[in-house]
Residue frames relative to the residue before (quaternion, step in Angstrom):
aa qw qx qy qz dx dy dz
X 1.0000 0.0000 0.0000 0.0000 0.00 0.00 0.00
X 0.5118 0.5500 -0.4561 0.4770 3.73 1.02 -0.75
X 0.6368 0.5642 -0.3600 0.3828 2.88 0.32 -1.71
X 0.6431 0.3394 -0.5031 0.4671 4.07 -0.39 -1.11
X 0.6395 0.6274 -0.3109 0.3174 3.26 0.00 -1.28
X 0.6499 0.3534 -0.3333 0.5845 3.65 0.30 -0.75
X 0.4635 0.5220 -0.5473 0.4618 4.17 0.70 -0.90
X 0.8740 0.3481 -0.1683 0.2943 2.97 -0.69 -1.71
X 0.5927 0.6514 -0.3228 0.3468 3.24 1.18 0.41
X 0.6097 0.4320 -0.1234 0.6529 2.84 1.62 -0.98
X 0.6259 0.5327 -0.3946 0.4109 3.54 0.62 -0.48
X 0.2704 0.8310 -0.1189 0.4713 3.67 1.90 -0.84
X 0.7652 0.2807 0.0549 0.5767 3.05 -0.13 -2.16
X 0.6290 0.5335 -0.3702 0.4275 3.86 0.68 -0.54
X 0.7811 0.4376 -0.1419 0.4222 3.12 0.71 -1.14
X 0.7295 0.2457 -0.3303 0.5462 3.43 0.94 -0.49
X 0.4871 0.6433 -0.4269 0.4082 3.66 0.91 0.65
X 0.3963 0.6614 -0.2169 0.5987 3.06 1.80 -1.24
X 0.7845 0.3773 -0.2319 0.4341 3.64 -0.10 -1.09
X 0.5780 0.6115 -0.3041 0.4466 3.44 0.93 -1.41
X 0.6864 0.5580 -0.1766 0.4316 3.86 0.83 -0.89
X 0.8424 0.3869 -0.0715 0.3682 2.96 0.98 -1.23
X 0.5170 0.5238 -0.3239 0.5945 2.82 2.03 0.10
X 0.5474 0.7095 -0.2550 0.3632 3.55 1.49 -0.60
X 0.5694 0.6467 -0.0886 0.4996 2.88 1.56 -2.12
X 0.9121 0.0978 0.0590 0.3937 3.16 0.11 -1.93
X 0.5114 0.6234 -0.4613 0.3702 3.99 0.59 0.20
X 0.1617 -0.7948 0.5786 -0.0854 3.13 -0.85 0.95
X 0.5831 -0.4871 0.5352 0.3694 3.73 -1.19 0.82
X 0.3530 -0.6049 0.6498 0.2954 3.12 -1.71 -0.19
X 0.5570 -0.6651 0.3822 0.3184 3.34 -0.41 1.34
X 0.2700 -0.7024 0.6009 0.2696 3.35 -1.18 0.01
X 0.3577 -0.8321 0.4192 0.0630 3.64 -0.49 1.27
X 0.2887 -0.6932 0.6511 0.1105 3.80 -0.87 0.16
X 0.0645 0.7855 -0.6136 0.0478 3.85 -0.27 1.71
X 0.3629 0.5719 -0.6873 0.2623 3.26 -1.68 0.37
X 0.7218 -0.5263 0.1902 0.4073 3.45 -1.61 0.61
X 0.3990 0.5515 -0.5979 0.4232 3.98 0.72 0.35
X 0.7266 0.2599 -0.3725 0.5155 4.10 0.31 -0.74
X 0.6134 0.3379 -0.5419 0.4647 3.85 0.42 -0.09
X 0.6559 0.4661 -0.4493 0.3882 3.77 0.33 -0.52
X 0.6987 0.3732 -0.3960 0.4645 3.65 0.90 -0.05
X 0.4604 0.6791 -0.3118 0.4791 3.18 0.78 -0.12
X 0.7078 0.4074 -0.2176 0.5345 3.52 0.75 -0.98
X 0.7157 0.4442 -0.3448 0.4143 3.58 0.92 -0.71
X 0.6959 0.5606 -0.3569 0.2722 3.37 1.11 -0.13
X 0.4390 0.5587 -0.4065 0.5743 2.90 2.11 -0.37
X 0.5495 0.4608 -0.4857 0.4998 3.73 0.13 -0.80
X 0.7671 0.2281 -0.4305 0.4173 3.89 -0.77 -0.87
X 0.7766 0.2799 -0.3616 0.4334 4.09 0.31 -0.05
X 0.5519 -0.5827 0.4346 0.4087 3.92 1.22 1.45
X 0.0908 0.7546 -0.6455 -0.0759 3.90 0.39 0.44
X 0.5309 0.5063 -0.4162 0.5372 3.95 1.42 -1.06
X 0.5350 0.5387 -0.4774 0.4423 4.23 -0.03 -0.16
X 0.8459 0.2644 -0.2085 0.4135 3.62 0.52 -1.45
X 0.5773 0.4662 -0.4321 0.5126 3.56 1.04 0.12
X 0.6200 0.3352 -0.4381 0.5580 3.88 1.21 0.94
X 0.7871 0.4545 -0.3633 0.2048 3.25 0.84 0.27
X 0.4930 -0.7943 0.2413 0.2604 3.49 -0.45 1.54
X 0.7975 0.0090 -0.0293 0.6025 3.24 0.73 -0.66
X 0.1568 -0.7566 0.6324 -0.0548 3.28 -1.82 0.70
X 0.0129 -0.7579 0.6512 -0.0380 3.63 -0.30 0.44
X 0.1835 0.6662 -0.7081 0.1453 3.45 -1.66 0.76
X 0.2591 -0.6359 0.7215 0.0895 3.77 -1.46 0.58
X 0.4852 -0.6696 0.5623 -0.0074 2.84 -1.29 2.08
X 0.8566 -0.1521 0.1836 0.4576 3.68 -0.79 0.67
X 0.7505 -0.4969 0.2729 0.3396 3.59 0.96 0.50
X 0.6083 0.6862 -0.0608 0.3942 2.71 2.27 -0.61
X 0.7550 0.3004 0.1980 0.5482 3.09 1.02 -1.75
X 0.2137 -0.7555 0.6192 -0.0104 3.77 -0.29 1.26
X 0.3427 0.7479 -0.5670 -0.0415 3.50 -1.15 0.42
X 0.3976 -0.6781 0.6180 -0.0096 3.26 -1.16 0.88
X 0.0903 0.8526 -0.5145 0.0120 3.44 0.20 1.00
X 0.2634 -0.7830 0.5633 0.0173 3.47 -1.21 0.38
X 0.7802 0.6002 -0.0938 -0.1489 3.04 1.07 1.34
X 0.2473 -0.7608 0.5822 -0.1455 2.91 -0.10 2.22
X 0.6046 0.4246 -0.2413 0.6293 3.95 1.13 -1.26
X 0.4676 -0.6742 0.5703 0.0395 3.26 0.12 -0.48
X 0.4814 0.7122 -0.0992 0.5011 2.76 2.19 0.50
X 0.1543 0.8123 -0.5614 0.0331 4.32 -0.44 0.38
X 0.1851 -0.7084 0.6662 0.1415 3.30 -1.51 0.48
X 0.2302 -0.7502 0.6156 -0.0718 3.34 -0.34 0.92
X 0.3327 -0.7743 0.4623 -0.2758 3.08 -0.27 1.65
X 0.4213 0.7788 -0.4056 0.2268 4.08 0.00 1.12
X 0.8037 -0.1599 0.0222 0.5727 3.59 0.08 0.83
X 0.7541 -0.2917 0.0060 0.5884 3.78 0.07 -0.46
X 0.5462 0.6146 -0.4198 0.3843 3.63 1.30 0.13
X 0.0398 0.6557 -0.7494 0.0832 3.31 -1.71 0.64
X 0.2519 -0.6261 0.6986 -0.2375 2.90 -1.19 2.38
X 0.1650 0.6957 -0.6778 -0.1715 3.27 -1.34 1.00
X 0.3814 -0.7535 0.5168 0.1403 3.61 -1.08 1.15
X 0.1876 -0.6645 0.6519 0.3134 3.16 -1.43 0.25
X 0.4604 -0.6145 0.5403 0.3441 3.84 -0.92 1.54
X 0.8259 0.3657 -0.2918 0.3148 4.02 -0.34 -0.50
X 0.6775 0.1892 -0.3373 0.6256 3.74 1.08 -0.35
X 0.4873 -0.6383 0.5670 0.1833 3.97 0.07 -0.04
X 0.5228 0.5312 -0.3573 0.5629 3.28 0.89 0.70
X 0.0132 0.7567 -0.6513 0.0555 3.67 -1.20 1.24
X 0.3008 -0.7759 0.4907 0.2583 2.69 -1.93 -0.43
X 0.3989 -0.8218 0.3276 0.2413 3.54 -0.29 0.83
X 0.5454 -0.7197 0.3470 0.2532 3.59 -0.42 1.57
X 0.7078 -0.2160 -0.0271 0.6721 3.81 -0.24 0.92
X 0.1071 0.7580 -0.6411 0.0538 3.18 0.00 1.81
X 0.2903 0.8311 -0.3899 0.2703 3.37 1.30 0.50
X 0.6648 0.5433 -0.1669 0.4847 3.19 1.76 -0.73
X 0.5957 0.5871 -0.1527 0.5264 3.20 1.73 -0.30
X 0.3621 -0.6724 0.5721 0.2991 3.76 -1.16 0.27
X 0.7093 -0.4063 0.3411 0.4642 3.29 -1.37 -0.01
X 0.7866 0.3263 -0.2637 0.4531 3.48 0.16 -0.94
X 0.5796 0.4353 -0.4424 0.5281 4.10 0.92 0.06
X 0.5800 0.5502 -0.3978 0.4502 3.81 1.19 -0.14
X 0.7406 0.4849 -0.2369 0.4003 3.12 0.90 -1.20
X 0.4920 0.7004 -0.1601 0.4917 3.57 1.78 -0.81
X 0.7823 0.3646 -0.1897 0.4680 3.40 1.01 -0.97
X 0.6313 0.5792 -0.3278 0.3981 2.91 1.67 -0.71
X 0.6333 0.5014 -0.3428 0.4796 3.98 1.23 -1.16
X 0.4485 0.5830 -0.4545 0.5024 3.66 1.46 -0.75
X 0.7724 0.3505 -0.2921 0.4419 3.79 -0.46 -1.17
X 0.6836 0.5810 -0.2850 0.3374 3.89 0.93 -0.53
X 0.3473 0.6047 -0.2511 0.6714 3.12 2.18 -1.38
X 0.7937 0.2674 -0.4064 0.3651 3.87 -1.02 -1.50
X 0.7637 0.4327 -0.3345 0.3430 3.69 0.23 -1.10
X 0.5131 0.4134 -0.5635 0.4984 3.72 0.56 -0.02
X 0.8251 0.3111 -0.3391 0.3278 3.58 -0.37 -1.10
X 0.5886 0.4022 -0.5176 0.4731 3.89 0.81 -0.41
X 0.5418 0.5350 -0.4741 0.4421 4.03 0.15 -1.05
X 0.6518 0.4892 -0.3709 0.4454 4.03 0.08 -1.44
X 0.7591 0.3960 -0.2337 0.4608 3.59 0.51 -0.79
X 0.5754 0.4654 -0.3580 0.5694 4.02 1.22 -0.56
X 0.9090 0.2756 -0.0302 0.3112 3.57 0.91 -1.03
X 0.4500 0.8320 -0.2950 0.1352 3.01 1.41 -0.71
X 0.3670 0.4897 -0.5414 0.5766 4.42 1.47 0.16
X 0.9776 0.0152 -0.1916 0.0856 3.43 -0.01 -0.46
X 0.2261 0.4849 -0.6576 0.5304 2.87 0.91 2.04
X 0.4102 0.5785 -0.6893 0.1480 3.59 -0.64 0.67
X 0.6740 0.3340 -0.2654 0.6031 3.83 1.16 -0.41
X 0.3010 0.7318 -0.5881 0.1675 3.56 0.72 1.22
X 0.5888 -0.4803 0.4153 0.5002 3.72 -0.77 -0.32
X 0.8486 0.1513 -0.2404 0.4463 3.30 -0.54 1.37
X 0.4808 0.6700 -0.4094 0.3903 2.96 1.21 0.57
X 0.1128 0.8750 -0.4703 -0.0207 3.90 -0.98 0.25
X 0.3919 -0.8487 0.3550 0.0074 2.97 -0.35 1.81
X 0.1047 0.7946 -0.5979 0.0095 3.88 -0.82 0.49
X 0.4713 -0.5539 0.6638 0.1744 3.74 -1.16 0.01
X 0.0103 0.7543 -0.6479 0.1054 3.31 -0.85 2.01
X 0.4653 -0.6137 0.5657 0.2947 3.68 -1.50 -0.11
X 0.0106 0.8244 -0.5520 -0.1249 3.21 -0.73 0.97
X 0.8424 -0.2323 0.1046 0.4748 3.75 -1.24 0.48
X 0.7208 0.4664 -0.2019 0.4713 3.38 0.69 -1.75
X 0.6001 -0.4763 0.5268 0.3683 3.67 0.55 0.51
X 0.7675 0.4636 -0.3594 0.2585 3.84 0.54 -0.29
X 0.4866 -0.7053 0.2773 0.4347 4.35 -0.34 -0.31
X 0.1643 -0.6846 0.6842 0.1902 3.42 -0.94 0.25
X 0.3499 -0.6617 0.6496 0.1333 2.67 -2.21 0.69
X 0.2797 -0.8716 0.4002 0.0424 3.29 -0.57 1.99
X 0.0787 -0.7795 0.6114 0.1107 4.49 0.27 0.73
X 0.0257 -0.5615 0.8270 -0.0116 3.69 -1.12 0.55
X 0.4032 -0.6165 0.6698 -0.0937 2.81 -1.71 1.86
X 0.1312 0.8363 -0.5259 -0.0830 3.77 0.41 1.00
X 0.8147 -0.1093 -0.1584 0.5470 3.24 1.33 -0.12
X 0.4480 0.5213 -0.5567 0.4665 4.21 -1.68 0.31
X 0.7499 0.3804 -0.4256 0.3343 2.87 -1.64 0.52
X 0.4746 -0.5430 0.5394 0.4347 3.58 -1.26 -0.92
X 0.8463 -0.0317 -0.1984 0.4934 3.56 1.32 0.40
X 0.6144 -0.6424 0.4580 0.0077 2.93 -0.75 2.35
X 0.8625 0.1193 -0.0916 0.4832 3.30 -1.25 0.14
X 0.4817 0.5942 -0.5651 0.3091 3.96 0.61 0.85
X 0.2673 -0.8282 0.4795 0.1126 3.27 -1.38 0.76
X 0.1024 -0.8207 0.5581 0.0668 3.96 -0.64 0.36
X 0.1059 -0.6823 0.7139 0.1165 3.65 -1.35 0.60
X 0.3852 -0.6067 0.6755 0.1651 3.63 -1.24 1.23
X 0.2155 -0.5850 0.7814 0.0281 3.43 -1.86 0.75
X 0.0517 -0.8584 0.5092 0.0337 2.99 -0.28 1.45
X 0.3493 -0.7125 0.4921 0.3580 3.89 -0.75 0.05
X 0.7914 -0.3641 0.1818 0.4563 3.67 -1.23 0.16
X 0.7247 0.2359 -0.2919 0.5779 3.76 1.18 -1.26
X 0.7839 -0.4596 0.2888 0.3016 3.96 0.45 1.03
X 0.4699 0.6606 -0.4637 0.3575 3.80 1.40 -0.18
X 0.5999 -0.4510 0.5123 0.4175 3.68 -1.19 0.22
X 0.1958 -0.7548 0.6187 0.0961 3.66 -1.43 0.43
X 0.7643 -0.3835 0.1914 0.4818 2.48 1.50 -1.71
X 0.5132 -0.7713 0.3757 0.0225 3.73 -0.31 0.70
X 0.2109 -0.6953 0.6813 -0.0893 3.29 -0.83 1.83
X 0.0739 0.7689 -0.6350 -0.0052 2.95 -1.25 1.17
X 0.3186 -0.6508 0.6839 0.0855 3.27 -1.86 0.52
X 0.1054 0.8865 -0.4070 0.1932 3.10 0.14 1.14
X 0.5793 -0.5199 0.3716 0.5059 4.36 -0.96 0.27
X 0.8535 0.4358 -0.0566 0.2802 2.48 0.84 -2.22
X 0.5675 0.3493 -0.4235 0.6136 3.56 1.50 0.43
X 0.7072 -0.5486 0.4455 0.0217 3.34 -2.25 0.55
X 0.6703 0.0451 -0.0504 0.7390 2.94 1.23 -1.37
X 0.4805 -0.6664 0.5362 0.1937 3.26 -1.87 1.26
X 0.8416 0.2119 -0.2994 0.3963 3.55 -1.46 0.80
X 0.2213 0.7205 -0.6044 0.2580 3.58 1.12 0.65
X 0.5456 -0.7822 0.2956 0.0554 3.26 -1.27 1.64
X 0.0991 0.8920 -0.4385 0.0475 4.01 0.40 -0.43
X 0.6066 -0.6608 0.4093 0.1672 3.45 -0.71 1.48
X 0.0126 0.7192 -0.6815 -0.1349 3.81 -0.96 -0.01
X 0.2555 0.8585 -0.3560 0.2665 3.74 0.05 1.23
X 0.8517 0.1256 -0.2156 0.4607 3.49 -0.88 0.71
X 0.1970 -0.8984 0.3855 -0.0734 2.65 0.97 1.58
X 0.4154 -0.7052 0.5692 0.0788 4.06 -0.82 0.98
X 0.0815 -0.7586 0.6093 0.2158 3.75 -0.79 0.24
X 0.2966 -0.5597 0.6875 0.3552 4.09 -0.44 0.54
X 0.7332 -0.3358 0.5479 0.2222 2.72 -2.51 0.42
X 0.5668 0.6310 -0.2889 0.4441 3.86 1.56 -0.74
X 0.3220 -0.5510 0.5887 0.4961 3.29 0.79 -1.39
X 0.4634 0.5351 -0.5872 0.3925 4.14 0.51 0.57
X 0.0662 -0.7615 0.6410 0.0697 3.14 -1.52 0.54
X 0.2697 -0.8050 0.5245 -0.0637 2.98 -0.89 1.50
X 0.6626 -0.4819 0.5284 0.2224 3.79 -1.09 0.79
X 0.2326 0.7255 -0.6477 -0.0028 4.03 -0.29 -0.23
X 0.7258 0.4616 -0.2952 0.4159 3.82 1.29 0.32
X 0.1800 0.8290 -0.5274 0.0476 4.05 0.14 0.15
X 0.0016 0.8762 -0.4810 0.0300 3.75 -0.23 1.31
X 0.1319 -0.7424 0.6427 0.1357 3.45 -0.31 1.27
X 0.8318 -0.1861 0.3006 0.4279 3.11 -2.58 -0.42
X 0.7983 0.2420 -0.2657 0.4832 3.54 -1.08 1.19
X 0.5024 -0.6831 0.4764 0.2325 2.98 1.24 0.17
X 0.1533 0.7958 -0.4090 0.4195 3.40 1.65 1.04
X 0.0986 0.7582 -0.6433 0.0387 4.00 -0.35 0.83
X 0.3575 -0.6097 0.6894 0.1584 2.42 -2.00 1.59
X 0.0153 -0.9011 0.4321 -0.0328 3.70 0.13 0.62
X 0.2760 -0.6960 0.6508 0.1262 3.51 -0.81 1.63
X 0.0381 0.6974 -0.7121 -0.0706 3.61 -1.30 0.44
X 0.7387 0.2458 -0.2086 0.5920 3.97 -1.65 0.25
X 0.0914 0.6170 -0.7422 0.2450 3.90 0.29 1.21
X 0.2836 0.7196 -0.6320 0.0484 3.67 -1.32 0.75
């Protein structure tokens, strides 16, 4: 019995050493940024290189989040169903408030549960289907940073919306302005400026064009599949 005990001790010390490193290795400051109409003027070109005027005409869209997460958006209504194991939520996107498909089978507080659940999944999957164009959301504020390569990013602080406030992101842009790829500063992650791809890129039937690839450290994908 000592004996496990000492294992699982060291294994312990491995693991939160492991972490210790990797927060060493890979955390980054948050950059400090330079706003005014050069980051809104970049900002605009990146919607332009991904037809941002295409996706404000397109009514509906549907895609499945990591295998995980169905949605079925509606939005012209202003409307989504959000779709997860035996649940089905439909939401309204502007008041944040749904309703839970034979929520009759449910109590109040497992109604109300599924509902912030479906509200939670659809910010963060949408943020990932959409996220070039929410940089001129409400609360948002844009600036112009330096990154390593000598080249610029475009920095968005999220001061408010969503289910998490006060997150930041820097775009990697390519030569004709399209996303590449994306630093984030985020709650729900540990170490700051972890990196993620923006890639293989989908045209809608609209003329929007959407990411359906996003590879982080390990070669971890946040992957959109069945984009329509």
């Amino acid at each position: 019995m000592k004996k496990l005990l000492k294992i699982i001790g060291v294994i312990v010390v491995i693991i939160f050493a492991f972490i210790a490193i990797s927060y060493l290795v890979l955390n980054q400051p948050l950059p400090k940024g330079e706003s005014g109409p050069e980051a809104d003027a970049m900002a605009e070109r990146m919607m332009e290189a991904l037809n941002y005027a295409a996706w404000q005409n397109t009514e509906t869209v549907s895609w499945t989040f990591r295998d995980g997460h169905h949605y079925e958006w509606n939005k012209a209504e202003d409307v989504v169903t959000v779709q997860w194991g035996d649940h089905e939520v439909v939401l309204n996107t502007k008041t944040q408030t749904g309703i839970v498909i034979n929520g009759q089978n449910y109590s109040f507080d497992q109604v109300n549960e599924l509902t912030q659940k479906a509200i939670d999944f659809f910010n963060n999957d949408s943020f990932w289907l959409a996220a070039p164009f929410k940089v001129f959301d409400q609360g948002t504020e844009r600036s112009i940073v330096e990154l390593s390569d000598d080249q610029q990013g475009l920095m968005v602080n999220y001061t408010s919306g969503g289910s998490t406030p006060g997150d930041s992101y820097v775009w990697i842009l390519d030569e004709n302005d399209r996303p590449v790829a994306i630093k984030m500063w985020v709650q729900i992650l540990p170490i700051g400026g972890l990196e993620f791809t923006w890639e293989n890129y989908k045209t809608l039937t609209s003329g929007a064009m959407i990411a359906q690839d996003h590879l982080g450290p390990g070669g971890f994908n946040v992957e959109l599949t069945d984009i329509q």
